[in-house]
N, C-alpha and C positions, 0 to 999 in steps of 0.2 A: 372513697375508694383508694384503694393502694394504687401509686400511679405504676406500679412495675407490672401490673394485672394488666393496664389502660391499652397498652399498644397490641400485645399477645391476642387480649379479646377484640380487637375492631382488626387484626388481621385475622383472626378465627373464622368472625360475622364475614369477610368480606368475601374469603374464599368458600365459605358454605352459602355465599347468597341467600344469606339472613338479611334479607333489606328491613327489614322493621329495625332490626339490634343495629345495625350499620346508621341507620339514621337517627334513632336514638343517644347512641356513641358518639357521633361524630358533634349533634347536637351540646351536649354538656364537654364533651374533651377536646373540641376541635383546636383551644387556645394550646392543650399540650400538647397533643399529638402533631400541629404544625411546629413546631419547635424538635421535637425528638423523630419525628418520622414523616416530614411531610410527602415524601412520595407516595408513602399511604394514604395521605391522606388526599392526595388526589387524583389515585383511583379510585375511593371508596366514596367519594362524588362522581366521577365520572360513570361507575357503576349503579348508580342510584335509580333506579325508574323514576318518570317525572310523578307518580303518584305518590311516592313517597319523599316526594322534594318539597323542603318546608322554605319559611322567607330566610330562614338563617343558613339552611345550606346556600341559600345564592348568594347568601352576603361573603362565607367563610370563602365561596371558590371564587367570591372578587377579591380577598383578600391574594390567594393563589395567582390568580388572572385573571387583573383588574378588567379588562375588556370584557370580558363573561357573564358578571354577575345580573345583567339586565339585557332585555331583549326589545322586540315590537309590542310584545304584547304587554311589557310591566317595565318602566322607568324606575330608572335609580329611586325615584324620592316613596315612588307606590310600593318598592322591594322595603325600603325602609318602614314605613308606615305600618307596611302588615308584621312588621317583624316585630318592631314595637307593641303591637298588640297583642301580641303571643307571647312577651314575656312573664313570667307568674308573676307571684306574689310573694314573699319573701319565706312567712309564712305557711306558703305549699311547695317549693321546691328551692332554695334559695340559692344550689346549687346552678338548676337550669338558669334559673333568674340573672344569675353575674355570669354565668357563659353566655347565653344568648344576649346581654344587654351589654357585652364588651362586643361581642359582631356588631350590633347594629351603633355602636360607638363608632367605630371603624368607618364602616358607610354613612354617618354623618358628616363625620371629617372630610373623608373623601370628595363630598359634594358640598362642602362648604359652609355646612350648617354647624356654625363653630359653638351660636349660644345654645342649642339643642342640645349638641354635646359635650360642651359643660355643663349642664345641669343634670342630663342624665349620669355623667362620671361622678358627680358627686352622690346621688341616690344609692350608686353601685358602691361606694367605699365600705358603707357601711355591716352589709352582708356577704363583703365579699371578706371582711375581715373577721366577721364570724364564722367562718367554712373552717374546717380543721384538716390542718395536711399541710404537704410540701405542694399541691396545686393552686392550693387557696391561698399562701404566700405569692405564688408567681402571679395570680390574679390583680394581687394590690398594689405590688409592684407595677405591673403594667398599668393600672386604673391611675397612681401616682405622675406617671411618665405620660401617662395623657392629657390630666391635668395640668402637671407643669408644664408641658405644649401649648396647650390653652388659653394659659393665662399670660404665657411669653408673647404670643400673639394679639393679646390683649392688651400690650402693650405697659401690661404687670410685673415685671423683672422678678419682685422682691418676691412675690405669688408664687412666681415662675419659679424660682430659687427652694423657696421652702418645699413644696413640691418635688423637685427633685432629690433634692437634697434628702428628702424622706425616703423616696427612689432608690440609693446610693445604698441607705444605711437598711433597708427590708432586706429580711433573709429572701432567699428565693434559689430554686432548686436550676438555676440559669446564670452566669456568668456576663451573660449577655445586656441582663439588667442595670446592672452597677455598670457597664458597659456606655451605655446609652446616656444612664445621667451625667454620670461625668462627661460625656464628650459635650450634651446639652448646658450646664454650668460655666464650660468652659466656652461657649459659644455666645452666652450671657456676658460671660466676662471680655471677651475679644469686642462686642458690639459697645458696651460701653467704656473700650480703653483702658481697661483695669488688666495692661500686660501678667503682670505676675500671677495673677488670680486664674487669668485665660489658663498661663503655663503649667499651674499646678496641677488644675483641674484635667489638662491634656496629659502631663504625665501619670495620674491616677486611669484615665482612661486607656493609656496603652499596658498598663499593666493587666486590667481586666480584660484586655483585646483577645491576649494569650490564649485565656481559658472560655472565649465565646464560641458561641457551636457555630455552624452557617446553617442560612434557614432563608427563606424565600424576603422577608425584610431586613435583612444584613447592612446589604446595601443602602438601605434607608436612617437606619441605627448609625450608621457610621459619618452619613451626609451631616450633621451638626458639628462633629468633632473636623471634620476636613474643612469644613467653611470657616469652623473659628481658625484653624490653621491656615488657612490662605488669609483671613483676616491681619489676623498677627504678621505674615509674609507683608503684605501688603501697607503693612502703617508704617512698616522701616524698610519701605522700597527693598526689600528683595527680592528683586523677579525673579528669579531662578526659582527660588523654594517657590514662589504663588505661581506658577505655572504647574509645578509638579504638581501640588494639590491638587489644581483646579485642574491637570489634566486628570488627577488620580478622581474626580469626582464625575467627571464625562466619562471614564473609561468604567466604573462602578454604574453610573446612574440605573435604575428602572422606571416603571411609571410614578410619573413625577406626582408628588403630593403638594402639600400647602406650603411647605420648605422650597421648595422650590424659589422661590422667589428672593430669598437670602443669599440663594447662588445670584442670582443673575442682578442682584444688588452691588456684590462683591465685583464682579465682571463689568458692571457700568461703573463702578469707583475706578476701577484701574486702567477703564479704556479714556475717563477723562483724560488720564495723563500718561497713556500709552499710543492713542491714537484708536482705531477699529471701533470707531462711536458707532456707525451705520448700524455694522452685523449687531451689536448688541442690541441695537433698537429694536432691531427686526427680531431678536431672540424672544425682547418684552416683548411684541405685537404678539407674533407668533406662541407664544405664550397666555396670555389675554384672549387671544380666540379660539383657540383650542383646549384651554382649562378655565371656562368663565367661571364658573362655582365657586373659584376660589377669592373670586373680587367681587360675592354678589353681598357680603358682610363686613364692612369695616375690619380691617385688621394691620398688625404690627408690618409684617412681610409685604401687603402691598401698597402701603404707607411708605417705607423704604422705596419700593420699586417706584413709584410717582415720582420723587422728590429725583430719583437716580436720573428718569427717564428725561424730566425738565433740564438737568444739569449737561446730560449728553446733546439736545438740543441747541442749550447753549453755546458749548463747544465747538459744534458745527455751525454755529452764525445762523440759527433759526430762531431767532431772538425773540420776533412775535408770538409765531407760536408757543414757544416757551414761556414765554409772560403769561398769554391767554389762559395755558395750562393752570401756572401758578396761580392766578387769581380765582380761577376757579376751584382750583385746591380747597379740601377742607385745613386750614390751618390747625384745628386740634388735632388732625391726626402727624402732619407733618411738623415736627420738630424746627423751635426757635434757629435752630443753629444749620438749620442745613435749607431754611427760610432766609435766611440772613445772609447767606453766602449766594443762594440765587438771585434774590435782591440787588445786592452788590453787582454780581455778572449783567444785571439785565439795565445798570445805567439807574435805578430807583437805592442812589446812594443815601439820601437823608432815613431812609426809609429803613434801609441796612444800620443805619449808624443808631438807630431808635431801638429798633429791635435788638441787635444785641448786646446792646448797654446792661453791664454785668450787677447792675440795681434792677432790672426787671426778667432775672433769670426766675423761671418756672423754678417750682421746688425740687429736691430728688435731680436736680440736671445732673447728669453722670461726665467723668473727665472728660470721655470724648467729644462729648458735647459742649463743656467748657473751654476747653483746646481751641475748637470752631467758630465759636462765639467770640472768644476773644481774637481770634485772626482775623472775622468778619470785621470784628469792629476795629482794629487796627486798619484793615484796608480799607474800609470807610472813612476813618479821622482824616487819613494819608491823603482821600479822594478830596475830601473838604479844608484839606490845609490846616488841620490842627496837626501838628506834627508832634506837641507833646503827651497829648492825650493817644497818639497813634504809638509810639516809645514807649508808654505807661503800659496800655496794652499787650504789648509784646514783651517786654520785659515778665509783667507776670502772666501769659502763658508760658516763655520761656522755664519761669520759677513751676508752673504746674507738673512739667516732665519731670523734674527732681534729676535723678544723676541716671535716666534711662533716656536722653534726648532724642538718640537716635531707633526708640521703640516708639514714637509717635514722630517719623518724619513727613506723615503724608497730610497730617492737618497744616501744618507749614507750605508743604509741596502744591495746595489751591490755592495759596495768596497771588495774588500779583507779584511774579515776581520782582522784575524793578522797584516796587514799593520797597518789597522786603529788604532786597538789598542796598538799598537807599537809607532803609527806618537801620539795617543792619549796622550801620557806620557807626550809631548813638546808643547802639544794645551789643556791646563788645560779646557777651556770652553768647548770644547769637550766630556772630561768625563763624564757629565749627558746622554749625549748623546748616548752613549755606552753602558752605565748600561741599557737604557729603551730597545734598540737592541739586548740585551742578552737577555731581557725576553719576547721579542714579534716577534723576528727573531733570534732564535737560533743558528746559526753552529758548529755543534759538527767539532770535527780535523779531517782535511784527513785522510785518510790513507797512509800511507808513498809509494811513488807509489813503485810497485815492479818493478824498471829497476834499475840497479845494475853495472854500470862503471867499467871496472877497471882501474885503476892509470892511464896507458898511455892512455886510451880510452880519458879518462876525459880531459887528454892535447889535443889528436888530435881533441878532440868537439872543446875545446877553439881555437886552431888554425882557425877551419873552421869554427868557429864565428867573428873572425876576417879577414875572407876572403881571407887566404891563397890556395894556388894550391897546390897538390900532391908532387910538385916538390920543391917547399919550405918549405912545414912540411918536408919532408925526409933530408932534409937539415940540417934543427933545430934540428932533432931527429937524427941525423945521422944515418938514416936507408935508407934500400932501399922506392921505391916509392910504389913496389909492397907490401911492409910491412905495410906502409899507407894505401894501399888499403885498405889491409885484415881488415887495422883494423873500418877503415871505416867501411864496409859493416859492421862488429861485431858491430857498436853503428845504422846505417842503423835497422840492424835486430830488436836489442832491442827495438828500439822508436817506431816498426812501422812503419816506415817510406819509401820511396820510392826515395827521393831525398834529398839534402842539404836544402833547403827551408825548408823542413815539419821537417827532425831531428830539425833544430834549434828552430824554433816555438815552437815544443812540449817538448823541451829540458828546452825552457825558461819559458814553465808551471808547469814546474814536478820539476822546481827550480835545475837542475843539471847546470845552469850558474850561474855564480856568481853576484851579482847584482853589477848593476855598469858598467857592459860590453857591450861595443856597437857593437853588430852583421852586419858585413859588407858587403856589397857583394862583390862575387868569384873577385878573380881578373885576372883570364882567364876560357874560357868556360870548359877548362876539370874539375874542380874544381868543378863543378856543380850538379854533375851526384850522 
């Protein structure tokens, strides 16, 4: 159909109260006519009698106003299901088929069912690039920009990329398309530290800004390109530019979709080292309970938000918790390097120095991820007293930034910093490095924890660092075992603690181990306790 015909006849149908042509119309053109005319297009739902209301009108006016599209009498997943079933066959209508099978794409997403729909988005490629016209371009385009959605959440980058990438270069009767991909590529590029790539990708994206139309998902279009941009703000301590973003993404948001989570990724990275850990927690809570659908399938975005959420914890001295979290973690979803650095915070140094030993990097590790990695394992060597293998490492992350140091300052900015400035003295290139971290990520000095050893305490810790039992420190100490105990339970008390695990972990944070000491395990179960 000629789409200059599309708007004229469903305003025709809507003022002569042709409800059959109206629901027909709206059925096959709804992906155009929200783009060029959506206020039509939601009267011409509102005007609908419910008999002539199909599953894909309630999908398209959740699309409009997400709260709507479901009621008491039919849930999200039942609106889905029947809409699914009414789509044709490629062969009797192939047009209905890619319109109504791009709606019930939409309400997949929405509810979190991400491998449903990728697999229906791929089904739809096919016929939708058979359709002839300027609408059936705009179709593949969007099926493209779903896709690479999809597969970015998959934790697919390269998928994600190509996908878009395809996106970018389809004709399509919309400016807003080439729009979306690049703000997406560029947000690809920001997440794995590939500055330049981010920036190209964001200045391609502002030029298509120009020529995008506004339409009721704008503001959702535009949320990838803002986050890679507060990313980018954020890796060379900019606060000024990452506040503007991230105000400029509260001040746009609508209902929140599966993106969502990249924000409030972003917002736990910079409250580690801005402070305001609490509100962000309660953002993920709040979050999590009121968008469960979105963490009811493994995915990229709440893989991030996990690993953020453990880290904020940390921060705050909820240490336990934050371990429990981590252990429980699936480590394939969560990332060596952002395992590595929690590790490290939580006193499980050997453990940190294992993992991100740059001979057992996963393959495809992207720079940001290597940046991490190697600072992890720098403050691990540093924790255990190898100091030239801690030099080694920093040295070459230093050499990974190339002559952009100051566009990855914030993988620097989690170290410990006394380490760093310490390891700084034997990594002269490093020094500029440092200075700009002073002034753009502060750390005033701990405070000295207040747990207070005495002489023998501090032997029997080191003993039960070195994974002695009861019966061989009393040995060494020529005391009773009972005398052991007591004194046990006296460094138990002080740390906090409930077990040998926790005392040493928190022992190895509050620096009452010497560095350099390799904490071992029990070497019978009574030693344990």
């Amino acid at each position: 159909m000629n789409p200059d015909r599309i708007v004229p006849e469903l305003q025709d149908a809507v003022v002569e109260a042709d409800h059959r042509a109206v629901a027909a119309k709206v059925e096959r053109h709804w992906g155009f006519v929200l783009r060029t005319d959506y206020p039509l297009l939601g009267r011409a739902l509102a005007r609908l009698p419910k008999e002539y209301v199909r599953p894909t009108h309630r999908l398209v006016r959740g699309v409009l106003q997400p709260s709507t599209w479901a009621g008491p009498t039919h849930s999200p997943d039942e609106v889905i299901d029947a809409a699914l079933e009414t789509i044709p066959a490629a062969e009797d209508d192939p047009q209905l088929q890619v319109s109504t099978g791009i709606a019930v794409l939409h309400g997949l997403r929405r509810q979190g069912r991400l491998g449903d729909a990728g697999e229906l988005a791929r089904q739809l490629v096919e016929p939708a690039g058979a359709l002839p016209g300027t609408e059936a371009n705009s179709h593949v385009a969007s099926l493209y920009l779903h896709l690479g959605s999809l597969e970015l959440l998959s934790a697919d980058a390269r998928g994600a990329e190509r996908w878009f990438e395809a996106a970018y270069r389809q004709p399509s009767a919309f400016a807003n398309h080439a729009a979306d991909a690049a703000g997406r590529l560029a947000l690809i590029g920001a997440l794995r530290g590939e500055t330049a790539r981010a920036e190209a990708w964001l200045g391609r994206a502002a030029e298509w800004d120009a020529a995008a139309a506004h339409w009721p998902l704008r503001a959702a279009e535009r949320l990838p390109q803002l986050c890679a941009r507060a990313l980018l703000a954020l890796d060379r301590l900019d606060w000024a530019a990452y506040h503007r973003y991230d105000d400029q993404i509260e001040a746009e948001r609508i209902d929140l979709d599966e993106h969502w989570a990249f924000v409030l990724h972003h917002r736990a990275l910079a409250a580690v080292l801005r402070g305001n850990q609490r509100a962000v927690l309660e953002e993920i809570d709040d979050h999590r309970r009121h968008h469960p659908q979105y963490f009811r399938e493994p995915n990229l975005a709440t893989a991030l938000l996990e690993t953020a959420e453990i880290a904020l914890l940390m921060t705050i001295g909820r240490y336990d918790e934050a371990l429990t979290l981590l252990d429980a973690t699936d480590r394939g979803r969560a990332h060596q390097a952002s395992v590595a650095h929690l590790l490290l915070a939580g006193g499980r140094v050997q453990q940190a120095a294992d993992l991100s030993d740059p001979r057992l990097w996963p393959p495809r590790t992207t720079r940001r991820q290597q940046l991490l990695m190697l600072v992890a394992h720098a403050g691990a060597q540093y924790r255990l007293g190898r100091t030239s293998a801690a030099v080694a490492a920093l040295r070459q992350a230093v050499n990974l930034t190339g002559a952009r140091s100051e566009a990855h300052l914030y993988a620097f900015a989690v170290m410990d910093r006394y380490a760093l400035m310490t390891l700084a003295e034997q990594v002269p290139e490093l020094v500029p490095m440092v200075t700009v971290l002073q002034e753009r990520a502060r750390v005033e000095p701990p405070d000295a924890p207040d747990v207070r050893l005495t002489p023998r305490e501090t032997v029997v810790l080191r003993y039960l660092a070195g994974g002695l039992d009861i019966a061989r420190i009393s040995e060494a100490l020529y005391v009773s075992p009972s005398t052991v105990k007591n004194q046990r339970k006296s460094i138990y008390r002080k740390l906090g603690a409930t077990n040998r695990k926790q005392a040493l972990e928190r022992a190895s944070r509050l620096g009452l181990l010497p560095a350099g000491i390799e904490i071992v395990s029990p070497s019978s179960p009574d030693s344990g306790g």
